[in-house]
C-alpha positions as CSV (number, residue, x, y, z in Angstrom):
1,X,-6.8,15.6,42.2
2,X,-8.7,14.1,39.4
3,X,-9.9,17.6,38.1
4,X,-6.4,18.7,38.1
5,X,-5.2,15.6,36.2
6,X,-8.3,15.8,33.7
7,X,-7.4,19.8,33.2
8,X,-4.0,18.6,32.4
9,X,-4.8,16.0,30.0
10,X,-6.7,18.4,28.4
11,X,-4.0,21.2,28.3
12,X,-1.3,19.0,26.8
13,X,-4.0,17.5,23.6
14,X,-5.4,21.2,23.4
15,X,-1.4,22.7,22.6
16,X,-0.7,20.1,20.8
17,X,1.7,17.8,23.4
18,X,0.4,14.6,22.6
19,X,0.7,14.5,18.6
20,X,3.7,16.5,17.8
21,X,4.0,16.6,13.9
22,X,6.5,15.5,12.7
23,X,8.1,15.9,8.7
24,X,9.7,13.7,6.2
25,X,12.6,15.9,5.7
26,X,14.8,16.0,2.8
27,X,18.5,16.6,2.4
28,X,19.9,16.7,-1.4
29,X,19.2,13.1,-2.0
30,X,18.4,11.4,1.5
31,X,15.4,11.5,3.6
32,X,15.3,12.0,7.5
33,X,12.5,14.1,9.5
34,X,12.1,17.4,11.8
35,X,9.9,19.3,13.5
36,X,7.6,22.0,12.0
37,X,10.6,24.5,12.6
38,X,13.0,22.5,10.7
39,X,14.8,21.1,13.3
40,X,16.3,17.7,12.4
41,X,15.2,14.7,15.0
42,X,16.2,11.7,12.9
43,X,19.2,12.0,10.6
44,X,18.9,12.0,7.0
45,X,19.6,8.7,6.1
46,X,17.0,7.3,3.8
47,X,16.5,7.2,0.2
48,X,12.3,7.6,0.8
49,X,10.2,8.8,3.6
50,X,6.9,8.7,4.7
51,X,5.1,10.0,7.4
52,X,4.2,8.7,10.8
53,X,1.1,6.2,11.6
54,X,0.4,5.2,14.6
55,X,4.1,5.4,15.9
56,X,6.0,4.1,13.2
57,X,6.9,5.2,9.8
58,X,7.5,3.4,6.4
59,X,11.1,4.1,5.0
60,X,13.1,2.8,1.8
61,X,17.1,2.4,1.9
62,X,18.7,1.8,-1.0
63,X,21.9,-0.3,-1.4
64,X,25.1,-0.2,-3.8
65,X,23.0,-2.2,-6.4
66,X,20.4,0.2,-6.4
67,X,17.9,-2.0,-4.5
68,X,15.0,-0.5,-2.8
69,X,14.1,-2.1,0.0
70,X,11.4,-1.1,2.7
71,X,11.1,-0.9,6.9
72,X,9.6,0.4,9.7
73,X,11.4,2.3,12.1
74,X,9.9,4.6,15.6
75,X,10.1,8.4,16.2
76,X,13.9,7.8,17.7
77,X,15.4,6.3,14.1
78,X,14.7,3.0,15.7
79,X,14.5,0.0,13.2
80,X,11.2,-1.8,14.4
81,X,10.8,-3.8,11.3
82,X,13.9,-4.3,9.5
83,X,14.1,-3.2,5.4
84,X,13.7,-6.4,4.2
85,X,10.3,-6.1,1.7
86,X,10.4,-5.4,-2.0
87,X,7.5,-3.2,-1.1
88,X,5.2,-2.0,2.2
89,X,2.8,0.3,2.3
90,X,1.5,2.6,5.6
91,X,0.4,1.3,9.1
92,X,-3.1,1.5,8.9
93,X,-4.9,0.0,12.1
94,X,-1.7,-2.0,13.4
95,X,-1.0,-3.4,10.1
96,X,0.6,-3.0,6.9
97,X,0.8,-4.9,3.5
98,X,3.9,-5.7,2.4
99,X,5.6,-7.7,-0.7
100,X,7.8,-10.2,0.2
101,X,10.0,-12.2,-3.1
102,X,7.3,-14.7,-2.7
103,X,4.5,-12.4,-3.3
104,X,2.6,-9.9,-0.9
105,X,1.1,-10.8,2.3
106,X,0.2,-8.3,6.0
107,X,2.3,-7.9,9.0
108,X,1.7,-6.4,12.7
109,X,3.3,-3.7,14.1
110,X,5.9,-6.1,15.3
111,X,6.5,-7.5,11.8
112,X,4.8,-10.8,12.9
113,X,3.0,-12.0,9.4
114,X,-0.8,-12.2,9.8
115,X,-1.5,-13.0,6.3
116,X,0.9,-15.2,4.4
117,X,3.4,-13.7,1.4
118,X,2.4,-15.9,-1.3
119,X,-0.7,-13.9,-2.6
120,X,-0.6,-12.0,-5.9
121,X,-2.5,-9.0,-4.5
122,X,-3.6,-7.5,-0.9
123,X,-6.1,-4.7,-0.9
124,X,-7.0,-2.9,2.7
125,X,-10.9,-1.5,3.1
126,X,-10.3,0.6,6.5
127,X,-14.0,1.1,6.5
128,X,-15.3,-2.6,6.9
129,X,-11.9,-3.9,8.3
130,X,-11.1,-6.0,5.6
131,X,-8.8,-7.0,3.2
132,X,-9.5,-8.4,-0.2
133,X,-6.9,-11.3,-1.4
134,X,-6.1,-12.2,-4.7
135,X,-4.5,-15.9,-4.3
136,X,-2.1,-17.7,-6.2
137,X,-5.3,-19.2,-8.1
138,X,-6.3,-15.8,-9.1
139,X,-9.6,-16.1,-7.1
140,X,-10.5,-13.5,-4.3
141,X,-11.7,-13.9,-0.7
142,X,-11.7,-11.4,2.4
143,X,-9.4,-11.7,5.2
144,X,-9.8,-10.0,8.5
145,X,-7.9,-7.9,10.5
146,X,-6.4,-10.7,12.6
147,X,-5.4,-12.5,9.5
148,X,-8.9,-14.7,9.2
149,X,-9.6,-16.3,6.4
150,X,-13.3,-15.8,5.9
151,X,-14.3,-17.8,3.4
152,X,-12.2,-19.9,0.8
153,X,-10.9,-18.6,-3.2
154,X,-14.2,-19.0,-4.7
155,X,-14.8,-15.9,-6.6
156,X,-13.0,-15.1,-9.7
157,X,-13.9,-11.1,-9.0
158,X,-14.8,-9.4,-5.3
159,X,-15.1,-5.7,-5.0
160,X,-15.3,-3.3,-2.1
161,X,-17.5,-4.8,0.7
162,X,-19.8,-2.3,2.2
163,X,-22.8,-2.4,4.5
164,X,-21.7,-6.3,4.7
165,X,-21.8,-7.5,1.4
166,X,-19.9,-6.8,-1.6
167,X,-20.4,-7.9,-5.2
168,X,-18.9,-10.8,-7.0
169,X,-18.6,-13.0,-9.6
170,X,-18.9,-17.0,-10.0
171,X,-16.3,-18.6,-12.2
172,X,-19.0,-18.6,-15.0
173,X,-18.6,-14.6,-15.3
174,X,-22.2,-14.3,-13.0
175,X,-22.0,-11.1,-10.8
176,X,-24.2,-11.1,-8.2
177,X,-23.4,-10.2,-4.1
178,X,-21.9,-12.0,-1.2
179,X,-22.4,-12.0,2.8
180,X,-18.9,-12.1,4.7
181,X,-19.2,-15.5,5.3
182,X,-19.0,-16.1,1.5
183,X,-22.6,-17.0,0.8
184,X,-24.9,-15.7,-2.3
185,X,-27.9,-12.9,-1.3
186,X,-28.7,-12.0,-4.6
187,X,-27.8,-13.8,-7.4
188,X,-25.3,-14.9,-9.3
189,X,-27.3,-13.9,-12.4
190,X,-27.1,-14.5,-15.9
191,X,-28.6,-11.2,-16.8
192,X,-25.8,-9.2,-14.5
193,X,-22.4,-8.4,-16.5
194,X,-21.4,-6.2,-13.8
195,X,-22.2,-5.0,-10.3
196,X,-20.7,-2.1,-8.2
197,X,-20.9,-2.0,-4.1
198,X,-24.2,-0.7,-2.2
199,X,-23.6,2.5,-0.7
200,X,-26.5,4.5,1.4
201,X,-28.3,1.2,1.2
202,X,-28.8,1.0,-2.8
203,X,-26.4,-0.8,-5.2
204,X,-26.3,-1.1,-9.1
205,X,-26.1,-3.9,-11.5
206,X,-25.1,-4.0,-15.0
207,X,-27.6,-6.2,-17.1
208,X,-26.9,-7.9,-20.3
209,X,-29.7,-6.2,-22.0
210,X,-29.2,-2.6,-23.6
211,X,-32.5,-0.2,-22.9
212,X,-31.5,2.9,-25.6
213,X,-30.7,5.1,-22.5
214,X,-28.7,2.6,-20.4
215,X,-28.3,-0.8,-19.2
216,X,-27.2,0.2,-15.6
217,X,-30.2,-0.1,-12.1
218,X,-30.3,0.6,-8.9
219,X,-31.4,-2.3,-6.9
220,X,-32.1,-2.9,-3.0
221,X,-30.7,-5.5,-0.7
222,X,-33.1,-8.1,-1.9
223,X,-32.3,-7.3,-5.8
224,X,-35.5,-5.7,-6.2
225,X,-35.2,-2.5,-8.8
226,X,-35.6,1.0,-6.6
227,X,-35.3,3.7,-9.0
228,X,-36.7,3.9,-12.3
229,X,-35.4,4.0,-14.8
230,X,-32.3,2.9,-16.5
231,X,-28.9,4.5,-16.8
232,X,-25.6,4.7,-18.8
233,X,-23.6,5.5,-15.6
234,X,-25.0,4.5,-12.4
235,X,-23.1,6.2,-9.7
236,X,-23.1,5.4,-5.7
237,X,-25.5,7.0,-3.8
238,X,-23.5,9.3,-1.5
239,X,-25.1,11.6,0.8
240,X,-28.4,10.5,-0.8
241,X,-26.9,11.6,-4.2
242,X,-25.6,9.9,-7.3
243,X,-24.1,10.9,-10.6
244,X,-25.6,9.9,-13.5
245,X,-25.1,9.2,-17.1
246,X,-22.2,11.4,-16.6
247,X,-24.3,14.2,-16.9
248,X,-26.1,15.0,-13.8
249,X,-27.3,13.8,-10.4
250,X,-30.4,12.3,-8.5
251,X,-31.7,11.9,-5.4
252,X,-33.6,8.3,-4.2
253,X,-36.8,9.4,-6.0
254,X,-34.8,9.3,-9.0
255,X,-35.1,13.2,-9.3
256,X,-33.1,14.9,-11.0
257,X,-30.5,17.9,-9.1
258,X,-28.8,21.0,-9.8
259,X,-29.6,21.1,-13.3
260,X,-26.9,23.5,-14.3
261,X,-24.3,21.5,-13.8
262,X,-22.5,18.2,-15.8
263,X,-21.5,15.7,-13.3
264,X,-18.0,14.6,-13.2
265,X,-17.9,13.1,-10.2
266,X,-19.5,11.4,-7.6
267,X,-20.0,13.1,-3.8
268,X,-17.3,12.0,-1.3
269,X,-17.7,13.6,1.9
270,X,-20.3,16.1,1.2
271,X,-18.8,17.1,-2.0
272,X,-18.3,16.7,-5.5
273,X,-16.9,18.4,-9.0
274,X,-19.2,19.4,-12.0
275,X,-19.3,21.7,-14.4
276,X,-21.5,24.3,-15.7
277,X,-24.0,23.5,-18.7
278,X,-24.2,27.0,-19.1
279,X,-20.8,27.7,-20.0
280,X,-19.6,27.8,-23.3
281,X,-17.0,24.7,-24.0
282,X,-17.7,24.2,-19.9
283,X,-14.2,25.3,-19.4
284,X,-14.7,25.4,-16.0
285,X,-15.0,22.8,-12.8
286,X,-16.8,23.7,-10.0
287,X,-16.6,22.1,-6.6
288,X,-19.8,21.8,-5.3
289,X,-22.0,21.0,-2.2
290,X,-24.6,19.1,-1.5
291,X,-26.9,21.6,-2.1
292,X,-25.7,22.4,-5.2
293,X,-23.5,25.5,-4.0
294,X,-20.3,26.5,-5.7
295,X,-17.3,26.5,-3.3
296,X,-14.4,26.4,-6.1
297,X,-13.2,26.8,-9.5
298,X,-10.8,26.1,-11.6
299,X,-10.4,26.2,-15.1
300,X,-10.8,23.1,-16.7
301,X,-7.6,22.6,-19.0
302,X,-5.6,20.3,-17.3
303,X,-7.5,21.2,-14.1
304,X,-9.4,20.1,-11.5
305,X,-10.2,18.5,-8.0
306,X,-9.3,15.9,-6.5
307,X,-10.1,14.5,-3.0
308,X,-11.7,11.6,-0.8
309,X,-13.9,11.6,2.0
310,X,-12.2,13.8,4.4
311,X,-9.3,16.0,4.5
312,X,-7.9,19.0,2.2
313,X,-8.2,19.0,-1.4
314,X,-5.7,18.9,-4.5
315,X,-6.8,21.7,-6.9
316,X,-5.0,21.6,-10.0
317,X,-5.3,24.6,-12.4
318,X,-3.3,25.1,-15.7
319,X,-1.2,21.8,-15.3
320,X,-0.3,23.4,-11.7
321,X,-1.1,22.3,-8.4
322,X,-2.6,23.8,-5.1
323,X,-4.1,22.7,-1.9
324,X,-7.8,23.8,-0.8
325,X,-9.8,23.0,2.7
326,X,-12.9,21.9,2.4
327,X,-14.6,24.9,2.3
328,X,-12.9,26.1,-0.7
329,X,-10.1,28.3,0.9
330,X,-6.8,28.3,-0.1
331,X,-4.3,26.5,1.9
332,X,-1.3,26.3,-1.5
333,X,-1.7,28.5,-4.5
334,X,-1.7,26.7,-7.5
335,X,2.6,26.7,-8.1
336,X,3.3,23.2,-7.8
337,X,4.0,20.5,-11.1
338,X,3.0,17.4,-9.1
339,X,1.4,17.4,-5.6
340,X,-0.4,15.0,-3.4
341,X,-2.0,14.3,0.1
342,X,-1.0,11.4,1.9
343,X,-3.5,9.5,4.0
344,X,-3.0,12.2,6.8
345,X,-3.2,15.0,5.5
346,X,0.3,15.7,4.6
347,X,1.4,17.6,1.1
348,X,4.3,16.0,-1.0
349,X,5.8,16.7,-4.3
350,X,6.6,13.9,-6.5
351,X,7.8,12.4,-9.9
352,X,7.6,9.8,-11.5
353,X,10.2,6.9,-12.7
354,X,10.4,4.8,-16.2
355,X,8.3,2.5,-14.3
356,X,5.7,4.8,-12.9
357,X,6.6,4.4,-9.4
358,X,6.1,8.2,-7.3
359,X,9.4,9.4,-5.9
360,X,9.0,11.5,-3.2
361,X,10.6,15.3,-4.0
362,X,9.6,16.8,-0.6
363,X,6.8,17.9,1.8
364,X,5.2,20.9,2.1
365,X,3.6,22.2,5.6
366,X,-0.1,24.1,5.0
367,X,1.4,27.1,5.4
368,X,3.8,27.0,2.3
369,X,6.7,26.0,4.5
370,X,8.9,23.4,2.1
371,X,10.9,20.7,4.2
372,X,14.0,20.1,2.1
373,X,17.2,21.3,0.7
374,X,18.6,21.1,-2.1
């Protein structure tokens, strides 16, 4: 009996039973959603659409006043969390940020507020489980994902924490790096202007004085200088790799890599774009590997790549837009004016308004299929 039921389990994730995808589907001017076919399953009733997360997805109605307001509902149409926000963005482990009139604050899946709406800004790091608060002081701290304040509004600037710390700066402009209890490691230090997150277990400082090729380090978790050397452009180590002075990369002996190519990027998720040295004009990007192979091109005016740490990849080529996998195949050709991928992996066209907000156009499946009419 329990083989039977495990062989069953494994028939109904293996077809595709479990996680049925579902669209954001558009009809002239409102939103509702369908299956890949195009079969409507939730009426068009909504002036934006996103897609599903974790059983609920983020909607906008607007009213005769032209007010935009933002909810949750479930895969039936359901209103779980009444349109009542100025603003919410995606479920993302059981939560979401929203903006109340008050200011912005996190909710449940429930709509029960974890983190109060009176903050001026609420950013989510899935990766660590945290999010960073700006408070009505203008000082930051990190809340967690049970609403937890971790430490109080001490530091007038906090970055990305990673690896358990995270740089910061003291309300005399000192950068240096907190623990997530809110307590100094290294620094703060006069000499430090700036400091970015540690990544592969190196970080980098900016120092007040100016070397002639750089002012930028790489330090370890004690503040100790690793690499020698200094730089104009100290990029995270990804992968054991880093851009550099915006012209190549290195590797933690401070070595220098794939000398052909300009970097103008750093690696995400085994990959990065650069360009050709040997090129004339290096008209051309080049997605590239961690070994330095090329996997795509594209030319360079008003082109290039665009992509995180997993997922497809946005290829735009001649002030036209395309979709790639990470291997450098082509999922979209390059037809589309404005295109992006959405946390999940779905494709959307959009504009923008006077106020440089994205309105949603339309999404496109991965094999060209476009869910709207017109």
């Amino acid at each position: 009996m329990k083989l039977v039921c495990f062989l069953l389990l494994l028939f109904i994730t293996q077809t595709g039973w479990a996680q049925k995808k579902i669209y954001p589907y558009r009809v002239k001017d409102k939103f509702g959603y369908s299956d890949e076919k195009k079969k409507i399953l939730i009426e068009p009733a909504y002036y934006q659409a996103w897609p599903f997360y974790e059983g609920l997805a983020r909607v906008a109605v607007l009213d005769a006043a032209n007010k935009i307001s933002y909810g949750f509902i479930n895969e039936k149409g359901k209103w779980i969390i009444p349109a009542t926000y100025y603003y919410a963005a995606d479920l993302e482990d059981g939560k979401a940020i929203i903006r109340a009139r008050t200011g912005y604050g996190v909710i449940d899946k429930k709509g029960k507020v974890l983190i109060d709406t009176m903050q001026r800004s609420i950013y989510y790091n899935a990766k660590e489980k945290l999010y960073k608060v700006e408070g009505a002081n203008r000082n930051y701290c990190f809340f967690d994902t049970d609403g937890k304040q971790l430490f109080p509004f001490n530091f007038t600037f906090l970055s990305d924490a990673s690896e358990g710390i995270a740089p910061a700066r003291d309300a005399n402009n000192q950068y240096g790096f907190i623990n997530l209890k809110g307590e100094w490691i290294i620094g703060p230090k006069k000499e430090y202007v700036n400091a970015r997150p540690f990544s592969d277990g190196i970080g980098s400082v900016t120092l007040t004085s100016t070397p002639a090729k750089g002012n930028e380090i790489y330090i370890d978790k004690t503040g100790q200088q690793v690499i020698k050397g200094y730089f104009s452009n100290a990029g995270p180590f990804k992968n054991g790799i880093a851009s550099v002075d915006y012209t190549g990369y290195i590797n933690k002996k401070g070595e220098r890599l794939f000398t052909r190519f300009n970097a103008t990027s750093d690696f995400r998720g085994g990959l990065a774009t650069a360009r050709n040295t040997a090129l004339a004009g290096n008209s051309i990007y080049y997605l590239i590997d961690t070994e330095g192979n090329e996997l795509a091109s594209t030319i360079y005016t008003g082109g290039g790549f665009y992509y995180g740490e997993h997922g497809n990849i946005l290829k735009q080529s001649l002030h036209k837009y395309g979709v790639i996998d990470r291997k450098g195949k082509t999922i979209l050709e390059c037809k589309y004016d404005r295109l992006r991928i959405s946390r999940n992996g779905y494709i959307y066209t959009y504009y923008q308004d006077k106020n440089y907000n994205d309105i949603i156009t339309g999404y496109i499946g991965e094999n060209g299929t476009e869910y709207w009419e017109d």
